[in-house]
OpenMM code with the backbone's topology and positions (N, CA, C; nanometers):
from openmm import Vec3, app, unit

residues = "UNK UNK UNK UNK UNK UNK UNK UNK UNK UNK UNK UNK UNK UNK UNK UNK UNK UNK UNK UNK UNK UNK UNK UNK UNK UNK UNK UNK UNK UNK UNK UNK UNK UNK UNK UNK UNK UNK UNK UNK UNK UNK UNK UNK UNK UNK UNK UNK UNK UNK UNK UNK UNK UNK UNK UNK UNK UNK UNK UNK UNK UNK UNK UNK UNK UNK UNK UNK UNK UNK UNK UNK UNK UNK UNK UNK UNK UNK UNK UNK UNK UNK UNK UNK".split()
positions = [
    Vec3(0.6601, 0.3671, -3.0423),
    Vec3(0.5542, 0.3756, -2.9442),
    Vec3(0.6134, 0.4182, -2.8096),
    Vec3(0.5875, 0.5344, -2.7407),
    Vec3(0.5800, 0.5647, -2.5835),
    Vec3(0.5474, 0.4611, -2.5098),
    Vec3(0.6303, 0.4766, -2.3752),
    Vec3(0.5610, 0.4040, -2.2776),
    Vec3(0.5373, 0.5071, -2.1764),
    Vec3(0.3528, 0.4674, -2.1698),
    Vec3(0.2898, 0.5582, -2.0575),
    Vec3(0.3008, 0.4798, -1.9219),
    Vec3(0.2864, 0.5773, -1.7876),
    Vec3(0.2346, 0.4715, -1.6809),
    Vec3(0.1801, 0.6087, -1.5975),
    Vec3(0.1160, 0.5732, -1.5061),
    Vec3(0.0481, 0.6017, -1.4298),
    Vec3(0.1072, 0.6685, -1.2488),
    Vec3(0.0674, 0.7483, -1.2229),
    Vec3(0.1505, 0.8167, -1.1013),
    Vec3(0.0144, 0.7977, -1.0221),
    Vec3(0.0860, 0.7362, -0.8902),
    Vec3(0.0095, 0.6520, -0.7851),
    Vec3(0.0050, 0.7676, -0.6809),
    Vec3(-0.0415, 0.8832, -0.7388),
    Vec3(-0.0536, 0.9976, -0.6506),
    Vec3(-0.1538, 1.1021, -0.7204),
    Vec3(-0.1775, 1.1315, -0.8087),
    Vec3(-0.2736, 1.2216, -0.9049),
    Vec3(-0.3053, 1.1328, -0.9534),
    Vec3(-0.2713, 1.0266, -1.0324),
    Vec3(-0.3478, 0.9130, -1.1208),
    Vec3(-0.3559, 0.9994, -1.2529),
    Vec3(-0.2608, 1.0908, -1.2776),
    Vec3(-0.2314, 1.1103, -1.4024),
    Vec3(-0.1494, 1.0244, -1.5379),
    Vec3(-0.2067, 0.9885, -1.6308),
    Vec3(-0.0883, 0.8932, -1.7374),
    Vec3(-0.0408, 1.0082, -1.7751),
    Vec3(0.1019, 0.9569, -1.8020),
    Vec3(0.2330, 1.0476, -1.8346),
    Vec3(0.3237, 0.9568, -1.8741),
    Vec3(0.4131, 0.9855, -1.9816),
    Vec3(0.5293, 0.9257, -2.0407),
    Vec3(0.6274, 0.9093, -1.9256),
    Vec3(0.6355, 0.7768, -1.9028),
    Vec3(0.7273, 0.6866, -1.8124),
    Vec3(0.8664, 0.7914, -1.7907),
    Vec3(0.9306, 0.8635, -1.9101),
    Vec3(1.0114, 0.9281, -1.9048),
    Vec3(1.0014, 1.1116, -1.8129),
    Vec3(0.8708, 1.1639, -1.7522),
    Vec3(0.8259, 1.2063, -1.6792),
    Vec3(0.7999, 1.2062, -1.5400),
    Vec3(0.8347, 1.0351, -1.4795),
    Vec3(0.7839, 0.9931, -1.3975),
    Vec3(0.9059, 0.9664, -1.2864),
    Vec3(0.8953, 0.9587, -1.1853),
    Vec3(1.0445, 0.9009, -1.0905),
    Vec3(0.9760, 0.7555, -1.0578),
    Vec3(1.0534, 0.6375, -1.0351),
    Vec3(1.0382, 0.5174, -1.0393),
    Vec3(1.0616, 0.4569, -0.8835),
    Vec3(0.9405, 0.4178, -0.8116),
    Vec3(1.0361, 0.3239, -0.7080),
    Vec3(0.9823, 0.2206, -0.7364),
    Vec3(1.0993, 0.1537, -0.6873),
    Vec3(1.0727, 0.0065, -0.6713),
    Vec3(1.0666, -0.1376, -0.5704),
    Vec3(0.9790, -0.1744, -0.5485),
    Vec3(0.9537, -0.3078, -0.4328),
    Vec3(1.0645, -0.4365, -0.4847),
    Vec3(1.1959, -0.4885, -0.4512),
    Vec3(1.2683, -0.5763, -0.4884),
    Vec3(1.1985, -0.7094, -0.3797),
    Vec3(1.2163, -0.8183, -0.4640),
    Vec3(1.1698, -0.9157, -0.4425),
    Vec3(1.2111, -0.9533, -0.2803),
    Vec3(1.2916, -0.9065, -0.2036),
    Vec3(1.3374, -0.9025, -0.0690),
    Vec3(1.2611, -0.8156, 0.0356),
    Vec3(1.2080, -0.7266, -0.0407),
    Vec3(1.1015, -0.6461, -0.0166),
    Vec3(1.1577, -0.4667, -0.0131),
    Vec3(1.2829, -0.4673, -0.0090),
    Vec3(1.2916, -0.3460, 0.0147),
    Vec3(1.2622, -0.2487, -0.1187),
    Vec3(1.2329, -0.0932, -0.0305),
    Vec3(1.1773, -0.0387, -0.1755),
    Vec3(1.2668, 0.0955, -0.1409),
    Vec3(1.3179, 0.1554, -0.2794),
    Vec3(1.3912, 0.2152, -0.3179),
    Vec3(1.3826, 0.3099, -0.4193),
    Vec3(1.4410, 0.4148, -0.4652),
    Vec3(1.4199, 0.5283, -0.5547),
    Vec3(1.4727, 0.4625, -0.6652),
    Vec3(1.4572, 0.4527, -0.7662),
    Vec3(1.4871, 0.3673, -0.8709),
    Vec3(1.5031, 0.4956, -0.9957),
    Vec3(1.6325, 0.5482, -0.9261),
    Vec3(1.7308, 0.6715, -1.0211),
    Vec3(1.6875, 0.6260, -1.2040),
    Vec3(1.7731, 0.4870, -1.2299),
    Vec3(1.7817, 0.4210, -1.3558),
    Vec3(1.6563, 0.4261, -1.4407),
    Vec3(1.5667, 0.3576, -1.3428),
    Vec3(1.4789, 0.2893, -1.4298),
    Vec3(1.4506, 0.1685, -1.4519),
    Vec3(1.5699, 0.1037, -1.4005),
    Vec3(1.5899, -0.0487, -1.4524),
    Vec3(1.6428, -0.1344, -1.3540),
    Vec3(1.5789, -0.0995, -1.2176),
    Vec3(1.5886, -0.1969, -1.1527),
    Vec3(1.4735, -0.3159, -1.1157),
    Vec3(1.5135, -0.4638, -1.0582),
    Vec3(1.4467, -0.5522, -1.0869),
    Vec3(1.3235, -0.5218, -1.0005),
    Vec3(1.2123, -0.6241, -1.0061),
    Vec3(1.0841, -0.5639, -0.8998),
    Vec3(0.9279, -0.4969, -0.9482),
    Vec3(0.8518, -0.4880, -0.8510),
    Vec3(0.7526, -0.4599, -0.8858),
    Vec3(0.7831, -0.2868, -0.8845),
    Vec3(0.7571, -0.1769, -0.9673),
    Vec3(0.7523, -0.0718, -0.9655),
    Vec3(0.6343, -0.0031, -0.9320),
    Vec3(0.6378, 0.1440, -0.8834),
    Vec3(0.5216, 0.2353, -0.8572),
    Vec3(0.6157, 0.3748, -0.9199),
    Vec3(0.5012, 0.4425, -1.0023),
    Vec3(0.5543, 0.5736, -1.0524),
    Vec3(0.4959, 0.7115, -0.9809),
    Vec3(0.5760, 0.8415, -0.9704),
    Vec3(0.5140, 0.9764, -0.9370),
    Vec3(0.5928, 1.0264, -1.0048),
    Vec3(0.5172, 1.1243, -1.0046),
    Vec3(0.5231, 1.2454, -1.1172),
    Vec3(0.6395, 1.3007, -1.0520),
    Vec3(0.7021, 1.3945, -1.1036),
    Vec3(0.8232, 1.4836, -1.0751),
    Vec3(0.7719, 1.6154, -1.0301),
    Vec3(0.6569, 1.6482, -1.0786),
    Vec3(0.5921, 1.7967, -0.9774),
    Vec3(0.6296, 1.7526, -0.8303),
    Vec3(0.6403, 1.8637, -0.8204),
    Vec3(0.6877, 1.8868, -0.6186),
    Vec3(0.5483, 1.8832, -0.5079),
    Vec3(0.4917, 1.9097, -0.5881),
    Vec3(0.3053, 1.8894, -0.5513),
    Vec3(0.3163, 1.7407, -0.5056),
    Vec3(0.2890, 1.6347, -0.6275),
    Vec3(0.3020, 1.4872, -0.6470),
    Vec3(0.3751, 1.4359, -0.4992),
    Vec3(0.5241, 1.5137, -0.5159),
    Vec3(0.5578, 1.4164, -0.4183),
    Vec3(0.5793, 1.4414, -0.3011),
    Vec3(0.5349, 1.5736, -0.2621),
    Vec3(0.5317, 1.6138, -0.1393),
    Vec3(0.3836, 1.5344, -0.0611),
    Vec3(0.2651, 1.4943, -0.1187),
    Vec3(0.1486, 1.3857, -0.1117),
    Vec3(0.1866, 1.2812, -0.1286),
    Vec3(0.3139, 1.2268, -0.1921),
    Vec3(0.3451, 1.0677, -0.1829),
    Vec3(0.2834, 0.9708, -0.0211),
    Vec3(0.3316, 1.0389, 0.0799),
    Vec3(0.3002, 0.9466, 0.1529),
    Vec3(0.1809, 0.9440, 0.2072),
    Vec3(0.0874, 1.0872, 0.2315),
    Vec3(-0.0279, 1.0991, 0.2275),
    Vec3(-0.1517, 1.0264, 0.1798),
    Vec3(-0.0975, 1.0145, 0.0304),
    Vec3(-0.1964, 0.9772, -0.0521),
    Vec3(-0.1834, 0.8067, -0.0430),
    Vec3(-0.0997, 0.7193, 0.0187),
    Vec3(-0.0648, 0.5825, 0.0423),
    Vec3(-0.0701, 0.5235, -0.0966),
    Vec3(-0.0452, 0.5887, -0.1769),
    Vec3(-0.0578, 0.5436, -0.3424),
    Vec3(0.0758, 0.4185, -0.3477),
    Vec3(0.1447, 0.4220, -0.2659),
    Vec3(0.2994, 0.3402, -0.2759),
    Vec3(0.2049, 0.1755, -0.2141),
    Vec3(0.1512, 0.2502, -0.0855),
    Vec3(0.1046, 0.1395, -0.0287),
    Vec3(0.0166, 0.0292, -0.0680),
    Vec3(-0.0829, 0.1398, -0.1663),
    Vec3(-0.1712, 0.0144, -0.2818),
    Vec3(-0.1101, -0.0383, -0.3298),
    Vec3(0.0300, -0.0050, -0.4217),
    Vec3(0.0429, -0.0361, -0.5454),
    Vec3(0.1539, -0.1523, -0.4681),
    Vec3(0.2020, -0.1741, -0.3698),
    Vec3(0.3155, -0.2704, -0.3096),
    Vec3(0.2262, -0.3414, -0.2498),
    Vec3(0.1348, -0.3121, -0.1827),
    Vec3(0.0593, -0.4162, -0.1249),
    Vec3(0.0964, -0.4040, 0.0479),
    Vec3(0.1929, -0.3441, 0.1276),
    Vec3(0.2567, -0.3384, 0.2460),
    Vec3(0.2115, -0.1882, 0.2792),
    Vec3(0.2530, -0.2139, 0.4193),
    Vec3(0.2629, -0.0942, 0.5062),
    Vec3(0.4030, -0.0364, 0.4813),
    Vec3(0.4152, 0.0838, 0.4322),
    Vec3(0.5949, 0.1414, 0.4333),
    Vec3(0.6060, 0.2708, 0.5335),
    Vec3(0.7488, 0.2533, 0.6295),
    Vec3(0.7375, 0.3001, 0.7177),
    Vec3(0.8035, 0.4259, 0.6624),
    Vec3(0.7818, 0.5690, 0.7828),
    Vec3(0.8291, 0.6663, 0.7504),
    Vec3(0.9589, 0.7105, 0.6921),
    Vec3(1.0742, 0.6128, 0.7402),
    Vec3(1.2270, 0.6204, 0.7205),
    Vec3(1.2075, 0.5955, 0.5864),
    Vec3(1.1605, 0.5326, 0.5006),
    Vec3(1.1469, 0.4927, 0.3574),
    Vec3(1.0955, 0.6201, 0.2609),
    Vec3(0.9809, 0.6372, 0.3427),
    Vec3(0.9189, 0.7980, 0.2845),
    Vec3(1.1020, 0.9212, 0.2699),
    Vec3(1.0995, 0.8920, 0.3925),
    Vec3(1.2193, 0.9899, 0.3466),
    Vec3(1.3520, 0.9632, 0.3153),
    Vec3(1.3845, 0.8095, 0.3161),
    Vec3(1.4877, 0.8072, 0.2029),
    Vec3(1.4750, 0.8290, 0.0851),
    Vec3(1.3330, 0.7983, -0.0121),
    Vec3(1.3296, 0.8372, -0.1233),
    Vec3(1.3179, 0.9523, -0.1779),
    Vec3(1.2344, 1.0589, -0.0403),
    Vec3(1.2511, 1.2070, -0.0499),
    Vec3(1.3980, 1.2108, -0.1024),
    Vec3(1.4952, 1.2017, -0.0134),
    Vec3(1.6470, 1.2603, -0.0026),
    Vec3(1.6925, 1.2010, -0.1278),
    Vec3(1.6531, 1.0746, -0.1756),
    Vec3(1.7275, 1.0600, -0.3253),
    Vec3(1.6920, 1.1390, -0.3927),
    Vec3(1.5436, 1.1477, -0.4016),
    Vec3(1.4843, 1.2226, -0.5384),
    Vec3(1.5674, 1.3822, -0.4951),
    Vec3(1.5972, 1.4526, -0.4172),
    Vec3(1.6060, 1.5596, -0.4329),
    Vec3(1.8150, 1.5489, -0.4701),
    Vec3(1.8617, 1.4508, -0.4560),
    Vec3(1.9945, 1.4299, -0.5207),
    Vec3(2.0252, 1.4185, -0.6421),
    Vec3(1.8724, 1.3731, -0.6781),
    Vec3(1.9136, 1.3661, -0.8330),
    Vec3(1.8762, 1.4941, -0.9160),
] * unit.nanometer
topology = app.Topology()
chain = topology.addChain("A")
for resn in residues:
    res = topology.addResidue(resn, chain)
    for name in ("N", "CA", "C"):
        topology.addAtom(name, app.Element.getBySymbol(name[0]), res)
């Protein structure tokens, strides 16, 4: 069985393996979650350049964490995702 999830930016389901992962750690900070497997509440986007160029636009991070996330965050996870 696949695991689907959901991208908090189109609200498209897509195989988890499609998706880039961040994650809210119980300390609160949130992070590009390269692995997959870090601890925390997660939010998924799609890997189209569309998706995540609207990440912060669309506040899809912000529903799904529940917080306000400030701009420096928006673009640390920009700069990971484009490292990997």
């Amino acid at each position: 069985m696949k695991n689907f999830r959901k991208c908090v930016v189109c609200g498209e389901v897509k195989e988890k393996s499609g998706l880039f992962r961040i994650a809210r750690q119980k300390t609160g900070e949130i992070l590009f979650d390269q692995q997959g497997k870090e601890p925390g509440r997660g939010a998924y986007v799609c890997r189209d350049a569309a998706c995540r160029g609207k990440l912060k636009k669309a506040r899809g991070l912000e529903r799904s964490f529940r917080t306000r996330i400030p701009d420096e965050v928006y673009e640390r996870i920009e700069k990971s995702i484009h490292e990997t």
